[in-house]
N, CA, C and O atoms as a GROMACS GRO file, in nm:
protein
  564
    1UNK      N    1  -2.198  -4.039  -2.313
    1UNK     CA    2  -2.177  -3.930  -2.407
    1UNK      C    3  -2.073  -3.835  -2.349
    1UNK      O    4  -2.098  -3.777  -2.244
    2UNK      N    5  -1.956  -3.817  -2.412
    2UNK     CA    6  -1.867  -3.732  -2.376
    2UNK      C    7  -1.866  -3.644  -2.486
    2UNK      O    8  -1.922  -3.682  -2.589
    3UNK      N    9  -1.820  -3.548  -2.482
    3UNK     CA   10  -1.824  -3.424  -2.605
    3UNK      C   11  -1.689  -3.327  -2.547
    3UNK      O   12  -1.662  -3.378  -2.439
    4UNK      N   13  -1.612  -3.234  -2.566
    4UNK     CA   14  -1.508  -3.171  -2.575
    4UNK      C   15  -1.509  -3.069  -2.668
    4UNK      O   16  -1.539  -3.098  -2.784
    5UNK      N   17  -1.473  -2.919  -2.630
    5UNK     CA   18  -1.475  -2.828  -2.785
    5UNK      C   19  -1.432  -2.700  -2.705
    5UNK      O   20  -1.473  -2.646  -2.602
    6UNK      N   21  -1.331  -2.675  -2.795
    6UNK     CA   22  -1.283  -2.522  -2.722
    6UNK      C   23  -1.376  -2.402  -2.786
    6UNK      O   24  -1.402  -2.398  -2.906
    7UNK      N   25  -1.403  -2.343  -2.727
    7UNK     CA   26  -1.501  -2.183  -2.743
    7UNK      C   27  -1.449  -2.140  -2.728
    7UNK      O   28  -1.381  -2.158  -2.627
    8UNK      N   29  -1.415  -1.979  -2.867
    8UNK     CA   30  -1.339  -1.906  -2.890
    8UNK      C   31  -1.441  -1.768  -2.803
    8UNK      O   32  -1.553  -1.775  -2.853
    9UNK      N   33  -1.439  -1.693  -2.734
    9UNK     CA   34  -1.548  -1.590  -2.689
    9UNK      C   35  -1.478  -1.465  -2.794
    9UNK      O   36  -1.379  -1.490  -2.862
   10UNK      N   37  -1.546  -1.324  -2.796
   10UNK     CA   38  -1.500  -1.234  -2.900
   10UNK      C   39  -1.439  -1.136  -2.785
   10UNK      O   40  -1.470  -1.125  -2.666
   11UNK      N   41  -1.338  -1.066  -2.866
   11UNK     CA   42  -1.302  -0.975  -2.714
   11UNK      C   43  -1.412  -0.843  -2.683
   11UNK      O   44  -1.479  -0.768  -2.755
   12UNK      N   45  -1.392  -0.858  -2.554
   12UNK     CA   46  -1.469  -0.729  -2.503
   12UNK      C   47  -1.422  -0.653  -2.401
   12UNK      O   48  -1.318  -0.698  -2.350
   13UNK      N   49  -1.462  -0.558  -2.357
   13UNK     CA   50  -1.391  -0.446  -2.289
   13UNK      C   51  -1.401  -0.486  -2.170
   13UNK      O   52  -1.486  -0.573  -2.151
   14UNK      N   53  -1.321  -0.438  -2.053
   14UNK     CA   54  -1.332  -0.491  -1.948
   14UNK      C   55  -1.426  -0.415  -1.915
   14UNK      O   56  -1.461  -0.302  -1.948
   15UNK      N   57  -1.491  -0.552  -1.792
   15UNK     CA   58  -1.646  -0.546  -1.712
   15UNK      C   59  -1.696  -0.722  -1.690
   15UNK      O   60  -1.618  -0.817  -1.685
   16UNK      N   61  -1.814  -0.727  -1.683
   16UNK     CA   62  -1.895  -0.822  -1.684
   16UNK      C   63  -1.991  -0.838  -1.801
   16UNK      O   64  -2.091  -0.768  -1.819
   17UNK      N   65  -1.952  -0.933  -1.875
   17UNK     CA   66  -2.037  -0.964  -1.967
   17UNK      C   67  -2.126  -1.103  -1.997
   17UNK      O   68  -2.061  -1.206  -2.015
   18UNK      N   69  -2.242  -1.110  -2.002
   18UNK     CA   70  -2.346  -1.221  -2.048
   18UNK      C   71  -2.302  -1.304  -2.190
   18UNK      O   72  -2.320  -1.279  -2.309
   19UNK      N   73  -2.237  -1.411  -2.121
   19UNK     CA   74  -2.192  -1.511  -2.269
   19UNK      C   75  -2.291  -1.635  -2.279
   19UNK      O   76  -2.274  -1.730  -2.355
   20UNK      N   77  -2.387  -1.620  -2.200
   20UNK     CA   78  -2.475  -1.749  -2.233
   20UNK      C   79  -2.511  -1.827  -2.387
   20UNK      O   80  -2.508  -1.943  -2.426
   21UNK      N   81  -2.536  -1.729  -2.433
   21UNK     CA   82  -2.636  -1.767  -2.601
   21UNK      C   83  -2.472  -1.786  -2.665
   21UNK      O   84  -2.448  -1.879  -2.742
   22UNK      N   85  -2.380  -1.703  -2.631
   22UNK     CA   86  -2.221  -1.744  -2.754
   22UNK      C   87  -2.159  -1.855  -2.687
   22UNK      O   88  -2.059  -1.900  -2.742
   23UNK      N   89  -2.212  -1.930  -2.536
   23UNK     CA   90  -2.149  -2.061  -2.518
   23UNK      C   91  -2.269  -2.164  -2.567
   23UNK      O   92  -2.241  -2.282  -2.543
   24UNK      N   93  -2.353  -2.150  -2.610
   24UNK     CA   94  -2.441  -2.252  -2.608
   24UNK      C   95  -2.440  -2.237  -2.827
   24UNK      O   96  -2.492  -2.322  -2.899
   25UNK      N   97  -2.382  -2.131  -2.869
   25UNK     CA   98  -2.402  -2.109  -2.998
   25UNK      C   99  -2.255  -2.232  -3.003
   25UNK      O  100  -2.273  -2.340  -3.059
   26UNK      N  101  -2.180  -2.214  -2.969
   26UNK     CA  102  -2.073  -2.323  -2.945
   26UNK      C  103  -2.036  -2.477  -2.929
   26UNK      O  104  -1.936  -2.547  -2.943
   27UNK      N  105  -2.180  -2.494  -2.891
   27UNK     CA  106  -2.205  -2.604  -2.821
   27UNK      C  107  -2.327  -2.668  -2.865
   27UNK      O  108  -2.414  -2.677  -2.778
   28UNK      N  109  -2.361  -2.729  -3.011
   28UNK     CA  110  -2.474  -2.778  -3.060
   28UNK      C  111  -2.480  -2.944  -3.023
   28UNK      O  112  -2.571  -3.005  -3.079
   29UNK      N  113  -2.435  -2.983  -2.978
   29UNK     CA  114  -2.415  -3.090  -2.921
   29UNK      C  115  -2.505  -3.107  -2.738
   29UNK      O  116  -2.520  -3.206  -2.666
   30UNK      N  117  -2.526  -3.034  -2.731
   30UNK     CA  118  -2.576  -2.980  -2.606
   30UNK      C  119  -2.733  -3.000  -2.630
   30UNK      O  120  -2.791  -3.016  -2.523
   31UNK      N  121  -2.814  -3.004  -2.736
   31UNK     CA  122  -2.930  -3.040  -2.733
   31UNK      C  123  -2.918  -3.206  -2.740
   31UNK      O  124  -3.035  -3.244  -2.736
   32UNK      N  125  -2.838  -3.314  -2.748
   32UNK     CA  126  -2.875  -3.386  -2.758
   32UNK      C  127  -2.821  -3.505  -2.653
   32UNK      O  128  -2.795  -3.625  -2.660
   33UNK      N  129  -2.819  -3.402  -2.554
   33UNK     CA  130  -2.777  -3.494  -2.376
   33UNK      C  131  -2.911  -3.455  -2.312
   33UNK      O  132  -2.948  -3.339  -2.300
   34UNK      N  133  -2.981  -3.565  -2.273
   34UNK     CA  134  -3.115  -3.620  -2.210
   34UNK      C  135  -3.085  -3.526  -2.071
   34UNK      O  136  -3.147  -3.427  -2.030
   35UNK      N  137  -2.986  -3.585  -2.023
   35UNK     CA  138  -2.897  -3.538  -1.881
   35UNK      C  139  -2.794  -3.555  -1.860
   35UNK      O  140  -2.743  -3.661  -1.893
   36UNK      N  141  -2.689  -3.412  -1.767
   36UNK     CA  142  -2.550  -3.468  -1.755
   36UNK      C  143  -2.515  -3.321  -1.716
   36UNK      O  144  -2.588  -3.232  -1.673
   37UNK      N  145  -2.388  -3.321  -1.743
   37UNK     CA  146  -2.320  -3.167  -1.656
   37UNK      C  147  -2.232  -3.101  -1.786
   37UNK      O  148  -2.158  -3.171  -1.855
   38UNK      N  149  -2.244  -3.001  -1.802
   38UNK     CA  150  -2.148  -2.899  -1.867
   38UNK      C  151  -2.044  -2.864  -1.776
   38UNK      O  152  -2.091  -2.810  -1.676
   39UNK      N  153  -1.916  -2.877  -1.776
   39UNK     CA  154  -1.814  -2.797  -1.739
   39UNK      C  155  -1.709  -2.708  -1.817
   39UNK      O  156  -1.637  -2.748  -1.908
   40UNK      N  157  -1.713  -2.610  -1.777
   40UNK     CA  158  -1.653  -2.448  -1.869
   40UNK      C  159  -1.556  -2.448  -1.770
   40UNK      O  160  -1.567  -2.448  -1.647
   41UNK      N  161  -1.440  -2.449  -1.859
   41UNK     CA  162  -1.286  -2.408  -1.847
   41UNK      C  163  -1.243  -2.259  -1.906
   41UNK      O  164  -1.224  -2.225  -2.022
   42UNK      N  165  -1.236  -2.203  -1.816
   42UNK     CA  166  -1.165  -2.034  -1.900
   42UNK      C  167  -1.009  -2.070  -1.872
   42UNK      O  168  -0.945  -2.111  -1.775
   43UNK      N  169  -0.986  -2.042  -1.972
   43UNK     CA  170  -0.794  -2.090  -2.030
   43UNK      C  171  -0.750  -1.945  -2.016
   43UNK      O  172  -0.696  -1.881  -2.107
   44UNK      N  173  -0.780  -1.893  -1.885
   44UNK     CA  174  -0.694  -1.744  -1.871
   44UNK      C  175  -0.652  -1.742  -1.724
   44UNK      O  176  -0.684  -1.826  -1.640
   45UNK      N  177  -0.572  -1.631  -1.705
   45UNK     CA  178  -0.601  -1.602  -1.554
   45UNK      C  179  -0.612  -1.479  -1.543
   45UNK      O  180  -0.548  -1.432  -1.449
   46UNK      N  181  -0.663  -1.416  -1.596
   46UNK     CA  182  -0.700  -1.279  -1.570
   46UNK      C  183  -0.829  -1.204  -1.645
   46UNK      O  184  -0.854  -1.090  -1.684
   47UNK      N  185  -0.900  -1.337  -1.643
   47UNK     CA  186  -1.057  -1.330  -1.635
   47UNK      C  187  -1.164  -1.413  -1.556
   47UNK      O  188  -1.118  -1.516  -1.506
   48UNK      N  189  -1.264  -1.395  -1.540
   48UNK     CA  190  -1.372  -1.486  -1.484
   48UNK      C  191  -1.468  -1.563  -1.566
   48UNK      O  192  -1.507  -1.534  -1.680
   49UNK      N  193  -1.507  -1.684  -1.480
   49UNK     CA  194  -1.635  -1.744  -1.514
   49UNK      C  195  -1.734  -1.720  -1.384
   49UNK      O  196  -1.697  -1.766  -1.277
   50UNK      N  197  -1.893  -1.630  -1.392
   50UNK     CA  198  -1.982  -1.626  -1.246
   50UNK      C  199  -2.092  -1.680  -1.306
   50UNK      O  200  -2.111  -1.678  -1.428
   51UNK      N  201  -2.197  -1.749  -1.192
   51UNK     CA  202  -2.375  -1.719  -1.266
   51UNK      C  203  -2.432  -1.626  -1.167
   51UNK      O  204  -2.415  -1.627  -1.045
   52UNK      N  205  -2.498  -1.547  -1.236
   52UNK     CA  206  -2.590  -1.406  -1.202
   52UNK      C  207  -2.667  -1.348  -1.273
   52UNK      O  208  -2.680  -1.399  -1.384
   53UNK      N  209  -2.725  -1.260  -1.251
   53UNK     CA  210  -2.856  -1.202  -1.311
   53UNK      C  211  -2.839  -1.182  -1.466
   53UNK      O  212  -2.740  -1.128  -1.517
   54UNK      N  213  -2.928  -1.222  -1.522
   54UNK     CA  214  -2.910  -1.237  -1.683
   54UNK      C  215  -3.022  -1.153  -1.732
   54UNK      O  216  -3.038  -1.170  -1.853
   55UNK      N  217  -3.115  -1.060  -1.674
   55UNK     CA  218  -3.226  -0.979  -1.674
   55UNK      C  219  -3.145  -0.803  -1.712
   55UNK      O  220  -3.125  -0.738  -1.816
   56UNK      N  221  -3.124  -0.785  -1.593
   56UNK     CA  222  -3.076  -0.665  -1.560
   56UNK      C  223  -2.884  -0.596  -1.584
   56UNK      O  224  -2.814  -0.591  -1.482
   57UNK      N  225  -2.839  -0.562  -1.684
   57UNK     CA  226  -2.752  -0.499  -1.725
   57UNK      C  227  -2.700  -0.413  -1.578
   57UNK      O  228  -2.583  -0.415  -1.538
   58UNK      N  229  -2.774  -0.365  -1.532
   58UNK     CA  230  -2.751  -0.274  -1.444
   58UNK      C  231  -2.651  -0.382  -1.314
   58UNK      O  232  -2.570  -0.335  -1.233
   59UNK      N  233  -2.687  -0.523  -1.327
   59UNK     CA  234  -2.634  -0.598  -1.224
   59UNK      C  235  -2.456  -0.595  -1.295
   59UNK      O  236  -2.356  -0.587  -1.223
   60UNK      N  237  -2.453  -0.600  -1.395
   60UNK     CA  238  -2.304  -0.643  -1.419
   60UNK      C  239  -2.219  -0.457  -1.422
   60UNK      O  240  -2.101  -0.423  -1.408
   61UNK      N  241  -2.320  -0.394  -1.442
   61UNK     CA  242  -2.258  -0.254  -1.430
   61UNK      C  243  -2.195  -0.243  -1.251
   61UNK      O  244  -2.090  -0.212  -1.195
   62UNK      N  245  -2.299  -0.279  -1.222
   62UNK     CA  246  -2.253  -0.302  -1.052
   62UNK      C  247  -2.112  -0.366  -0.995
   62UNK      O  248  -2.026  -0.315  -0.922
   63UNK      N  249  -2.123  -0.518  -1.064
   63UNK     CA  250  -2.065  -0.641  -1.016
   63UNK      C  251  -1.904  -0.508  -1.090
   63UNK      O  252  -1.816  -0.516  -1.004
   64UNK      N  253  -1.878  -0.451  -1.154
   64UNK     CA  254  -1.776  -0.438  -1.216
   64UNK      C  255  -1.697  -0.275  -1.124
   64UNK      O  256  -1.577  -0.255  -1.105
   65UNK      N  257  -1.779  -0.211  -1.095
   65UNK     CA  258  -1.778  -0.105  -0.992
   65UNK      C  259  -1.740  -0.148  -0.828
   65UNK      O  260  -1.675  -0.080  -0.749
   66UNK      N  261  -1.812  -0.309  -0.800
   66UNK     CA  262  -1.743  -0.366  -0.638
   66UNK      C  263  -1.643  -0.420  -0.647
   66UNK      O  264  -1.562  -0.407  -0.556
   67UNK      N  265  -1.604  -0.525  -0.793
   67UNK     CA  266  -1.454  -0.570  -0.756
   67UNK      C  267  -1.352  -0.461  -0.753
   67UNK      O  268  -1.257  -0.465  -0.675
   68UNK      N  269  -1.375  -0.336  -0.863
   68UNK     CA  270  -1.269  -0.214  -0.852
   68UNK      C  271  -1.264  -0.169  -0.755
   68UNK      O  272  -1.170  -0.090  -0.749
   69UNK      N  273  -1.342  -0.180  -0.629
   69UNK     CA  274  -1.347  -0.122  -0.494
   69UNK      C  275  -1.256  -0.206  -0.411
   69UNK      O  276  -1.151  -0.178  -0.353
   70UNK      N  277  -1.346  -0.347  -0.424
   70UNK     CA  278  -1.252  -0.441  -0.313
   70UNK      C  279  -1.111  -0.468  -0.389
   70UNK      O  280  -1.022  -0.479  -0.304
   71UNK      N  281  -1.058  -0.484  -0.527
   71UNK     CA  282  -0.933  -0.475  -0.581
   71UNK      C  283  -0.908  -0.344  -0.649
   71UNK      O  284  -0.955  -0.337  -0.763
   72UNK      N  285  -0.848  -0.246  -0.609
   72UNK     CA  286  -0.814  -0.155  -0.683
   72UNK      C  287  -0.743  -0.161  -0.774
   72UNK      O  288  -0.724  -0.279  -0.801
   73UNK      N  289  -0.673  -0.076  -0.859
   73UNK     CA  290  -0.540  -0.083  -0.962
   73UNK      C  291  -0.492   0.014  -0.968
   73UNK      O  292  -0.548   0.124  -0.959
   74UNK      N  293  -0.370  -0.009  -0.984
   74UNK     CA  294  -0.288   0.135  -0.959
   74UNK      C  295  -0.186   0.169  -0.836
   74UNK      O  296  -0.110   0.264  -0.821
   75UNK      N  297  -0.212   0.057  -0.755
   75UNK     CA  298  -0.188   0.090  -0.622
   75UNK      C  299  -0.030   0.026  -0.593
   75UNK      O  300   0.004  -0.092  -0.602
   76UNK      N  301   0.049   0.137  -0.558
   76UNK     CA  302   0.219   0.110  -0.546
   76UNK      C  303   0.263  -0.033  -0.452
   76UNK      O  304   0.382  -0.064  -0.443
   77UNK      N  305   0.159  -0.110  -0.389
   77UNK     CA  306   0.219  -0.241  -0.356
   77UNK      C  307   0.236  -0.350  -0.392
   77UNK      O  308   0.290  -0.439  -0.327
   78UNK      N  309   0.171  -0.360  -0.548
   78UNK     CA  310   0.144  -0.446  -0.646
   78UNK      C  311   0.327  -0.480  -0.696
   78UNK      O  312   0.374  -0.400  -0.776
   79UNK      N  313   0.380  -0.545  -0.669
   79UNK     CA  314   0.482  -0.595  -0.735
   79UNK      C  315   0.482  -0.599  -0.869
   79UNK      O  316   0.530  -0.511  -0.941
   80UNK      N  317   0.396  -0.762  -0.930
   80UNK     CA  318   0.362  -0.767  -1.062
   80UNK      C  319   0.294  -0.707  -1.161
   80UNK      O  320   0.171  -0.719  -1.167
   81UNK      N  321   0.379  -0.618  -1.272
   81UNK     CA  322   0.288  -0.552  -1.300
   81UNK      C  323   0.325  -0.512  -1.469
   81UNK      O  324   0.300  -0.415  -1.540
   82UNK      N  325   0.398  -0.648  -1.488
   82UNK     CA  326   0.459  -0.669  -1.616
   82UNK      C  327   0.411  -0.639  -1.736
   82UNK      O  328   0.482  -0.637  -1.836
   83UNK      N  329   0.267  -0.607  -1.736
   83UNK     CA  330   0.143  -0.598  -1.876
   83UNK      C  331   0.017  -0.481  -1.818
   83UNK      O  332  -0.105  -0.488  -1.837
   84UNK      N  333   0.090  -0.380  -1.747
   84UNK     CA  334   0.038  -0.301  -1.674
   84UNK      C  335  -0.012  -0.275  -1.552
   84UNK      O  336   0.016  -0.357  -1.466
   85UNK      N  337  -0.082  -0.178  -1.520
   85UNK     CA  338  -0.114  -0.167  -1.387
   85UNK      C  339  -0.260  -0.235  -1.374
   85UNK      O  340  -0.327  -0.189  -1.282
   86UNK      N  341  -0.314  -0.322  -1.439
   86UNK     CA  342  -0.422  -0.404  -1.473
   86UNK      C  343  -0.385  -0.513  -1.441
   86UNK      O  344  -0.462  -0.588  -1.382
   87UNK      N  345  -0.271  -0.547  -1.468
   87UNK     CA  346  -0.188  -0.709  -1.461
   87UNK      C  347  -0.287  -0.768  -1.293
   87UNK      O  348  -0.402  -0.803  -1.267
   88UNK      N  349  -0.152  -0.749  -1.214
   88UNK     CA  350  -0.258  -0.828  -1.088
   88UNK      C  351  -0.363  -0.779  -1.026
   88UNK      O  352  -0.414  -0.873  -0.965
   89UNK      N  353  -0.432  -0.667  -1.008
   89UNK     CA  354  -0.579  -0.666  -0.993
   89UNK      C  355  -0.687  -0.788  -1.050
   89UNK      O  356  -0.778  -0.848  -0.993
   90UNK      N  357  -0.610  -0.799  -1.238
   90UNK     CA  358  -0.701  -0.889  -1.312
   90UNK      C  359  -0.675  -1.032  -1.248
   90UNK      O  360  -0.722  -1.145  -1.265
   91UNK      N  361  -0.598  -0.987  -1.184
   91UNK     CA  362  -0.556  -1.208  -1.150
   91UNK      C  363  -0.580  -1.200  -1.018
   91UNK      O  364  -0.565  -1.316  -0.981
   92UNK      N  365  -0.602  -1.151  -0.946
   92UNK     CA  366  -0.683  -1.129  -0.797
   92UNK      C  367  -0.809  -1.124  -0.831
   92UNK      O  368  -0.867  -1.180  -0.739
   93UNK      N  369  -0.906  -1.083  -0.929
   93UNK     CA  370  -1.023  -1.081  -0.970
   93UNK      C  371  -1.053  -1.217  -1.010
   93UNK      O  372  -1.152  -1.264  -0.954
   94UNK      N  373  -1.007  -1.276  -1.074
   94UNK     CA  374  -0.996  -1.395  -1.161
   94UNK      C  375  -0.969  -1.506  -1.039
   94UNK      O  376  -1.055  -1.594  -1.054
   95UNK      N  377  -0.896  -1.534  -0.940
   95UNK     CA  378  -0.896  -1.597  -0.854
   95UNK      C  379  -0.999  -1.581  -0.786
   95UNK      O  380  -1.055  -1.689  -0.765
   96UNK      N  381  -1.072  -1.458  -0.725
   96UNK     CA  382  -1.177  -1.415  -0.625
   96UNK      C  383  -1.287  -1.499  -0.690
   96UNK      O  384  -1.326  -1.586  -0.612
   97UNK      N  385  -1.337  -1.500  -0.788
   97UNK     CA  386  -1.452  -1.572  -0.887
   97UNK      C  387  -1.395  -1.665  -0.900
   97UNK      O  388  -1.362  -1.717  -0.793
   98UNK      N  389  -1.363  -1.718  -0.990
   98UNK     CA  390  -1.257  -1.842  -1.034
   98UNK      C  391  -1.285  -1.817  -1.201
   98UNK      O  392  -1.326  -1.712  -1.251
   99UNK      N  393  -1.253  -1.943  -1.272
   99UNK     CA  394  -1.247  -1.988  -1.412
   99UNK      C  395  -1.288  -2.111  -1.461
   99UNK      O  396  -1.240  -2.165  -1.560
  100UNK      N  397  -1.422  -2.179  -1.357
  100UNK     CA  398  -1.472  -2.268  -1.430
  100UNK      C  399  -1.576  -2.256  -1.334
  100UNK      O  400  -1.583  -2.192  -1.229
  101UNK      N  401  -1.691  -2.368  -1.421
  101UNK     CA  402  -1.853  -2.345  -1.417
  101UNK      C  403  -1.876  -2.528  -1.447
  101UNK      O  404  -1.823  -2.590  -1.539
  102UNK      N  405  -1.956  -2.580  -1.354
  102UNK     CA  406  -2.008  -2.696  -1.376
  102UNK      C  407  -2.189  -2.625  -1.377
  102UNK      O  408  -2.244  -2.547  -1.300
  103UNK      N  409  -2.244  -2.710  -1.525
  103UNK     CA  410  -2.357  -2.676  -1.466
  103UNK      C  411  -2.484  -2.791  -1.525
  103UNK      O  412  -2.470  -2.858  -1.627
  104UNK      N  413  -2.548  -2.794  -1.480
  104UNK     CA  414  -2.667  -2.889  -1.473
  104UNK      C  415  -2.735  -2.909  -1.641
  104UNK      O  416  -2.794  -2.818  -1.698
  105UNK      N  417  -2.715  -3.034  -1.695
  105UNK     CA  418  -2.796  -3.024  -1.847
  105UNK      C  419  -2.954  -3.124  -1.859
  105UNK      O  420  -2.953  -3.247  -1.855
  106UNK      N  421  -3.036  -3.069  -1.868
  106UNK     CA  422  -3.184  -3.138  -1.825
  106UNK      C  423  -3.265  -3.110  -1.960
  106UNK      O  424  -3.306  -2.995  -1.977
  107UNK      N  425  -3.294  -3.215  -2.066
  107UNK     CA  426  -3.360  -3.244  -2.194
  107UNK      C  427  -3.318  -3.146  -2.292
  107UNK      O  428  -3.399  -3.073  -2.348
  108UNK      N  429  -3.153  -3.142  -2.320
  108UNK     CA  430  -3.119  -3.045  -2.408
  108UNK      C  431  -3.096  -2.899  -2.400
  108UNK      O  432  -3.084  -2.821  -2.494
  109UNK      N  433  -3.089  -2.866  -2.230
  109UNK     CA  434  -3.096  -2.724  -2.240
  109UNK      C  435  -3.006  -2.744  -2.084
  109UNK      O  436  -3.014  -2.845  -2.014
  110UNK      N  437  -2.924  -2.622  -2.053
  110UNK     CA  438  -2.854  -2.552  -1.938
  110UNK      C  439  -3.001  -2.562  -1.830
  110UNK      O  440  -3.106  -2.500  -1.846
  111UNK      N  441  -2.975  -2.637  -1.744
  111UNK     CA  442  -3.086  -2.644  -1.633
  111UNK      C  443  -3.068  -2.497  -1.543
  111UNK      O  444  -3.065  -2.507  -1.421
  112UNK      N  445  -3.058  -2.363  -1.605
  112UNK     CA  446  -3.040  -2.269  -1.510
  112UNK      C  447  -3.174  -2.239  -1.495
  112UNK      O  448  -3.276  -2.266  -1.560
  113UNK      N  449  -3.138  -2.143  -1.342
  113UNK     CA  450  -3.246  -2.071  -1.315
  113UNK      C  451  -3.327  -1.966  -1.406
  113UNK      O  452  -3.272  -1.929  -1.510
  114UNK      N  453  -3.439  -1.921  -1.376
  114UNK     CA  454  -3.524  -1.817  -1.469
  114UNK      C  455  -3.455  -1.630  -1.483
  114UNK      O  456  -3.468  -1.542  -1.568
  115UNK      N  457  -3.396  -1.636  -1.380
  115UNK     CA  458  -3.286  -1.481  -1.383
  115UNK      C  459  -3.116  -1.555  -1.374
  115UNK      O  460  -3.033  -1.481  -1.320
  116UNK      N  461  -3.072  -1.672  -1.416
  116UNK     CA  462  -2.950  -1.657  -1.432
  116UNK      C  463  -2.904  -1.687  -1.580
  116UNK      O  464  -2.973  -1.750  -1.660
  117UNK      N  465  -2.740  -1.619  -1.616
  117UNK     CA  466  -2.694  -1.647  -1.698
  117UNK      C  467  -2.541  -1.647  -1.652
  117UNK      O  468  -2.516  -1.608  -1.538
  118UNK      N  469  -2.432  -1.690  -1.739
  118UNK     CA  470  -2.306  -1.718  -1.736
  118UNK      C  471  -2.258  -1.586  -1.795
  118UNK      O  472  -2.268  -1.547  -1.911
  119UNK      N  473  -2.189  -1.509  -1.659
  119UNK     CA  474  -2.047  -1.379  -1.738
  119UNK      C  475  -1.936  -1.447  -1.714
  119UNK      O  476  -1.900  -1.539  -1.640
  120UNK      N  477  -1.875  -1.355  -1.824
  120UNK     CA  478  -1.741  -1.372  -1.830
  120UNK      C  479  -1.726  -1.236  -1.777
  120UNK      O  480  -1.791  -1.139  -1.816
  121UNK      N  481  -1.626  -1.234  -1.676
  121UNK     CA  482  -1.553  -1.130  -1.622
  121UNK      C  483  -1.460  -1.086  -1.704
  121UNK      O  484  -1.438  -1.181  -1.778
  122UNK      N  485  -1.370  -0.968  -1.747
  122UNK     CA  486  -1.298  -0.947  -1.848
  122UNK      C  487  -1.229  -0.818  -1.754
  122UNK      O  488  -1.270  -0.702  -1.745
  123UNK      N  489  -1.128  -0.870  -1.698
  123UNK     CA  490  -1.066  -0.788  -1.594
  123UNK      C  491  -0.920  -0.742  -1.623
  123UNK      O  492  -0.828  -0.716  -1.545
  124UNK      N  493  -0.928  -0.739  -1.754
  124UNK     CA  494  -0.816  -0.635  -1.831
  124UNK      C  495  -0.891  -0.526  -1.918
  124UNK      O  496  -1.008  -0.506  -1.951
  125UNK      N  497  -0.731  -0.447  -1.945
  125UNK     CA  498  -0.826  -0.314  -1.991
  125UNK      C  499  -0.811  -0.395  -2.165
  125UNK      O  500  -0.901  -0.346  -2.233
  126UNK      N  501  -0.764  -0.454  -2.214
  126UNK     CA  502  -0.754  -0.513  -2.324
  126UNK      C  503  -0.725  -0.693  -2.343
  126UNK      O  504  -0.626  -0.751  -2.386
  127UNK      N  505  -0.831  -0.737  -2.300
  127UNK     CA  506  -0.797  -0.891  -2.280
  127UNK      C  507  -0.790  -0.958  -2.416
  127UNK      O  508  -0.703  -1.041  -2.442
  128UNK      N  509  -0.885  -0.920  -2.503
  128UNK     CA  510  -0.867  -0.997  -2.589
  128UNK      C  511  -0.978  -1.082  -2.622
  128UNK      O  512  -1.083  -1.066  -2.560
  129UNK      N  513  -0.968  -1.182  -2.721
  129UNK     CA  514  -1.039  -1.286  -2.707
  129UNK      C  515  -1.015  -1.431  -2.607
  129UNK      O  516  -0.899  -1.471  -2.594
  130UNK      N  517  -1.118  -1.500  -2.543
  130UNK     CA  518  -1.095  -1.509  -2.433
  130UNK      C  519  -1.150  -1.692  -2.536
  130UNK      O  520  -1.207  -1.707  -2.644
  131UNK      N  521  -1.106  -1.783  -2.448
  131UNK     CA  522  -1.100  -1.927  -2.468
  131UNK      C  523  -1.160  -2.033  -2.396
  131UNK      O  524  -1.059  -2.078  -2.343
  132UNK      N  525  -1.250  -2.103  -2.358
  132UNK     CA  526  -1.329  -2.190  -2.276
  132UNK      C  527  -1.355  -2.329  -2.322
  132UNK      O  528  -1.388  -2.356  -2.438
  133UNK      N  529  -1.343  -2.390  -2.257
  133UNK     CA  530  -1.272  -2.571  -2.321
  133UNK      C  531  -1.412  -2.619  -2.212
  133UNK      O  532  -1.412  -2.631  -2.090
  134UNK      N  533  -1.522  -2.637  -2.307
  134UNK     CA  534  -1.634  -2.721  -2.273
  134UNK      C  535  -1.632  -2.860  -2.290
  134UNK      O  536  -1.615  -2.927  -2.392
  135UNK      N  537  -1.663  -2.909  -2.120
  135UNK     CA  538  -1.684  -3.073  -2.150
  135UNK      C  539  -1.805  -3.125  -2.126
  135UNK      O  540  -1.813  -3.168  -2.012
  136UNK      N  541  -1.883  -3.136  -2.177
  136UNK     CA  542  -2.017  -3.209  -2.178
  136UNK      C  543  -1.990  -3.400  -2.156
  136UNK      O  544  -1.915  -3.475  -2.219
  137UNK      N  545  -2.087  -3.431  -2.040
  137UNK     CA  546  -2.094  -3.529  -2.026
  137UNK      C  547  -2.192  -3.563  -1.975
  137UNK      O  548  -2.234  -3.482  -1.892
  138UNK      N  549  -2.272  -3.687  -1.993
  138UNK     CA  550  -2.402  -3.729  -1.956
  138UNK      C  551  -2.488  -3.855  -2.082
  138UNK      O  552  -2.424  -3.903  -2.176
  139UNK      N  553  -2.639  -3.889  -2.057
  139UNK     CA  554  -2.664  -3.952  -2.134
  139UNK      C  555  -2.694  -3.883  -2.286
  139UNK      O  556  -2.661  -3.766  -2.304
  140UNK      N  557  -2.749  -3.951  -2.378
  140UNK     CA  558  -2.765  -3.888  -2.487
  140UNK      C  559  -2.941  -3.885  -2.469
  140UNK      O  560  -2.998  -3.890  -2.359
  141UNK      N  561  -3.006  -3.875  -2.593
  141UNK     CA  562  -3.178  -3.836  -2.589
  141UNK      C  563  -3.213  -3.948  -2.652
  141UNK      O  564  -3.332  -3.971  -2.676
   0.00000   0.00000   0.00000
């Protein structure tokens, strides 16, 4: 069973946001692999794919307050900075995490843990709508 489908995500403000339920709303094909692996492609570079706490809001309020620490913006040694002073912070962010997610599929469902879910990092001040090219592969049910 192979499957393929680009996911359109909606834009959102920069931070960390919980896209679990809008990649799996994407992906109805996904109940009917017994077992096999999801892999999520983010078609950007100046956003993320992480898994982390899918409970607590307060975790992605966090996660979005330490990368602005360890990458600042604004800062006069930034060369590139063609689409603002956001430009490479967001693509130093986006590299630091990365832009893809393999993850475990066990009787129709994302084999995650009981506190994780999938953010999308959104490390512009206006990214947009953001794009993810899911490949499902494994047996069928």
């Amino acid at each position: 069973m192979w499957q393929q489908t680009l996911i359109t995500l909606r834009a959102r403000p920069r931070g960390f946001h919980l896209v679990t339920d809008e990649l799996l709303a994407g992906l109805p094909e996904l109940q009917a692999c017994r077992v096999g692996l999801l892999h999520l492609w983010l078609q950007h570079t100046s956003a993320s794919l992480t898994i982390n706490e899918n409970a607590d809001s307060a975790v992605r309020r966090d996660f979005e307050r330490f990368f602005n620490r360890l990458i600042p913006q604004g800062t006069a040694d930034y060369e590139h900075n063609d689409e603002g002073l956001d430009d490479l912070p967001a693509h130093f962010k986006a590299s630091v995490l990365g832009c893809q997610l393999s993850l475990p599929v066990t009787a129709g469902r994302l084999a995650l843990g009981t506190w994780q879910g999938v953010y999308l990092g959104e490390h512009r001040d206006h990214g947009g709508a953001r794009k993810v090219l899911a490949t499902l592969y494994g047996e069928g049910a």
